[in-house]
C-alpha positions as CSV (number, residue, x, y, z in Angstrom):
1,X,0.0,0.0,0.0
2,X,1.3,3.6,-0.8
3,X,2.1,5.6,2.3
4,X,1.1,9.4,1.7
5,X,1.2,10.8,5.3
6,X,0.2,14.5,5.6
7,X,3.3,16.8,6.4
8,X,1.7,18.3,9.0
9,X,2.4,21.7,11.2
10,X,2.6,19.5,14.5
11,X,2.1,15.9,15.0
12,X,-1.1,14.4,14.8
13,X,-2.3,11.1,14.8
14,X,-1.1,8.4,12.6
15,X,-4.2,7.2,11.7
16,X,-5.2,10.5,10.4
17,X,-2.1,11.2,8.6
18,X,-2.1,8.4,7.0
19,X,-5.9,8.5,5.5
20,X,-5.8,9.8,1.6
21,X,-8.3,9.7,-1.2
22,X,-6.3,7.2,-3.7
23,X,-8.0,6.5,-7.0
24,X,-6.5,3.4,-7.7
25,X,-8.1,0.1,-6.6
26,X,-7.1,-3.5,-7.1
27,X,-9.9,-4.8,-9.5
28,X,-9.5,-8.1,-8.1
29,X,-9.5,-7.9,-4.2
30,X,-12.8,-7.8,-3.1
31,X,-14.2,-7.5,0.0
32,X,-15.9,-9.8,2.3
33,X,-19.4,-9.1,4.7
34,X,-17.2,-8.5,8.0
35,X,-15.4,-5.9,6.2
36,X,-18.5,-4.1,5.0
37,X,-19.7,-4.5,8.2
38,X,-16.6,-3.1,10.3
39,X,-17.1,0.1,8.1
40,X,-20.7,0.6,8.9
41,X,-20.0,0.2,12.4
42,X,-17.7,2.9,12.2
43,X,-20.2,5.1,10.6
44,X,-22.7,4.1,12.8
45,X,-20.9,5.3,16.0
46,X,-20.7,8.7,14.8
47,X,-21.6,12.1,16.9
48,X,-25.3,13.3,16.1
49,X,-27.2,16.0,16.8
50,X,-29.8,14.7,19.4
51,X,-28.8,11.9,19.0
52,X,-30.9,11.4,15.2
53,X,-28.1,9.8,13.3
54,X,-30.1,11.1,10.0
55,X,-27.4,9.3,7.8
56,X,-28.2,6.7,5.6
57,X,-26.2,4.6,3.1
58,X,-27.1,2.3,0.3
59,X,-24.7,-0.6,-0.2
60,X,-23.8,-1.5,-3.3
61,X,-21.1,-4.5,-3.3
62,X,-19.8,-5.5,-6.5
63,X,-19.6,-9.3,-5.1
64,X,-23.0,-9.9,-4.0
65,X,-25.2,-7.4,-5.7
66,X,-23.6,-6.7,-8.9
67,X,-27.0,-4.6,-10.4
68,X,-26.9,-2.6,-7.3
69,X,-23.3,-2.1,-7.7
70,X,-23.7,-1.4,-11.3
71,X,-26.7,1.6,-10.8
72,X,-24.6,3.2,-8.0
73,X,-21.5,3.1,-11.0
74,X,-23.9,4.3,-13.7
75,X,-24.5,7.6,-11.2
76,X,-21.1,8.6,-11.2
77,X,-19.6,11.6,-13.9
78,X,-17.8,10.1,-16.6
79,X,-14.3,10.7,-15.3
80,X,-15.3,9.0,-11.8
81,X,-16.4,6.0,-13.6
82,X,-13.2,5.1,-15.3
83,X,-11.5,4.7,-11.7
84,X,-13.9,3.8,-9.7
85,X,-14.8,0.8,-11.6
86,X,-11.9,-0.6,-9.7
87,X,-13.6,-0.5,-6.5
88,X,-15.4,-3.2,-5.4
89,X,-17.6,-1.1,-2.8
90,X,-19.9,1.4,-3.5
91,X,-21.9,3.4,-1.3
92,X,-24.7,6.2,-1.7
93,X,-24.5,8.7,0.8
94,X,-27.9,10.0,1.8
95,X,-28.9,12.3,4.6
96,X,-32.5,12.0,6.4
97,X,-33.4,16.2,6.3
98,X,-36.1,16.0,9.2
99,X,-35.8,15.4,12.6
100,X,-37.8,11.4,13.7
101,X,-37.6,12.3,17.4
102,X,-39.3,16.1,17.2
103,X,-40.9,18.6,14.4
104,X,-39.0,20.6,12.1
105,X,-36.0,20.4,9.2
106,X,-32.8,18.6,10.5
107,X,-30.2,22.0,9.1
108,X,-27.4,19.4,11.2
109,X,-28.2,16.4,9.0
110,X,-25.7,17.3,6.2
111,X,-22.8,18.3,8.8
112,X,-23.9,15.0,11.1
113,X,-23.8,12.5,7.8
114,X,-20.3,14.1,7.0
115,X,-19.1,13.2,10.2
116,X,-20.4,9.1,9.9
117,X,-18.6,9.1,6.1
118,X,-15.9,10.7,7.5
119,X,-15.6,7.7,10.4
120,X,-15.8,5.3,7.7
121,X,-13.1,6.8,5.7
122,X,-11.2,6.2,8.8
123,X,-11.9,2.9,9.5
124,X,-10.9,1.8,5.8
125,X,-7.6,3.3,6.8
126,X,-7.1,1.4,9.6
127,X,-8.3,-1.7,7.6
128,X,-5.3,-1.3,4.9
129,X,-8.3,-0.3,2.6
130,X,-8.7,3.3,0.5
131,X,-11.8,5.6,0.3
132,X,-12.2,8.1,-1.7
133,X,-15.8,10.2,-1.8
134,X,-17.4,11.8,-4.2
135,X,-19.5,14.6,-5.0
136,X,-19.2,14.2,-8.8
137,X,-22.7,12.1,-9.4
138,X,-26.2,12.5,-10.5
139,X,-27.9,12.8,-7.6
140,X,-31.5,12.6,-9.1
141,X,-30.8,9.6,-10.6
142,X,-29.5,8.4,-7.5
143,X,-32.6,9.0,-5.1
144,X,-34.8,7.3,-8.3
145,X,-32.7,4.1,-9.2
146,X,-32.7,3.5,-5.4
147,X,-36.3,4.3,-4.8
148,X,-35.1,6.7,-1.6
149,X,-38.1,8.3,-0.6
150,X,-38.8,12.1,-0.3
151,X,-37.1,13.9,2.7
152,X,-33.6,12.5,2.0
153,X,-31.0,14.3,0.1
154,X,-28.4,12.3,-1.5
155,X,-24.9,13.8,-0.5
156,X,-21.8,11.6,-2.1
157,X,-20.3,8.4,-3.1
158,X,-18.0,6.4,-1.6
159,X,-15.5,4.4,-3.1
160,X,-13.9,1.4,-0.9
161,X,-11.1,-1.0,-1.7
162,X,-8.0,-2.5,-1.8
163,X,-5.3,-0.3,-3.2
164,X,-3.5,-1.0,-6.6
165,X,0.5,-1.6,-6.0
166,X,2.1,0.7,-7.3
167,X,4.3,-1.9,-9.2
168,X,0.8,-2.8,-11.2
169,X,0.2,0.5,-12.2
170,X,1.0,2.6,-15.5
171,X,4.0,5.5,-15.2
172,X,1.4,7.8,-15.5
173,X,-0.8,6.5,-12.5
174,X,2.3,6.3,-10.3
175,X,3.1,9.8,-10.9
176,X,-0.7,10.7,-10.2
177,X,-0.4,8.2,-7.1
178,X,2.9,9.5,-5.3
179,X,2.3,13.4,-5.9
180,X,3.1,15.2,-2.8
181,X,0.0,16.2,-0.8
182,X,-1.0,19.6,0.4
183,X,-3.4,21.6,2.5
184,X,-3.3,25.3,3.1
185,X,-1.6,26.7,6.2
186,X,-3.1,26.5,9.0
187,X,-3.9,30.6,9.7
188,X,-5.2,30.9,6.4
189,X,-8.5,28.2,7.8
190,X,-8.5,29.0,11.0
191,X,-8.9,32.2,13.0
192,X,-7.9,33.4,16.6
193,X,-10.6,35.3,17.9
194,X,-11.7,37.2,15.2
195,X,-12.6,36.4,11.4
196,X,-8.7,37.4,9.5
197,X,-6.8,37.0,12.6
198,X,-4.7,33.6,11.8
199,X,-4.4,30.9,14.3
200,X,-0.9,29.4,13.6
């Protein structure tokens, strides 16, 4: 597996570090139910406002529900499809917009589902697996092949799988796969105090 830990400002960790949106998956590693199920877990235990956990996910695995798999694929912008056709796990992001336990619009649903894809990203990490999400997809077509019912807004795709060694891949996916990673500094995202007054 390629190693691309972030070159951070002060330690963080490892875990963390080490999680990266790769594009390349091993077309022939698939993955079995315990893994799948590991991942959800992880989502799962997420933070929620009030405790609603308004996420939702539709599982498409390429192994045991190949039409599923294939109408989550058929979703995806053309330049998504020709990588993640690799993956062998697919998953529709959806967020539940209104609240089960009171009245009124969820506005937390979005922030709370990002949180449970973001726990699953992690968990793929720790797992030796890649995730990589994705907000390139038809999102009408997504909430109509799946039949999700009204009051759910569909927010991303996930990729999961095995990586591709780098020794199987073209020059021209190695360079792609090994290019140094960046983020901004830290004082231009964060702010002490005041909006403009960096935090670094």
């Amino acid at each position: 597996m390629i190693e691309k830990k972030a070159i951070t400002q002060v330690p963080i960790d490892n875990l963390l570090a080490r999680r990266w949106s790769g594009r390349f998956f091993d077309p022939e590693r698939l993955l079995d139910r315990d893994q799948i199920l590991a991942l959800l877990e992880a989502a799962r235990w997420a933070p929620s406002c009030f405790g609603e956990q308004p996420w939702r996910y539709v599982v498409c695995d390429r192994a045991a529900n190949r039409p599923a798999w294939e109408r989550a694929l058929g979703c995806l912008s053309g330049g998504n499809q020709g990588w993640a056709q690799d993956a062998p796990l697919l998953l529709l992001v959806l967020a539940h917009e209104h609240f089960v336990s009171r009245d009124g619009n969820n506005r937390w649903s979005h922030y709370d589902t990002g949180a449970a894809s973001e726990n699953l990203c992690l968990q793929a990490t720790s797992m030796g697996l890649m995730a990589h999400q994705m907000g390139g997809f038809d999102s009408d077509r997504a909430l109509r092949d799946f039949s999700v019912p009204q009051g759910h807004a569909a927010l991303a795709m996930i990729a999961v799988g095995y990586p591709l060694p780098l020794a199987a891949m073209s020059a021209e996916q190695q360079q792609r796969a090994q290019a140094e990673r960046a983020r901004w500094p830290l004082g231009e995202l964060f702010f002490d105090g005041d909006w403009g007054q960096a935090y670094d």
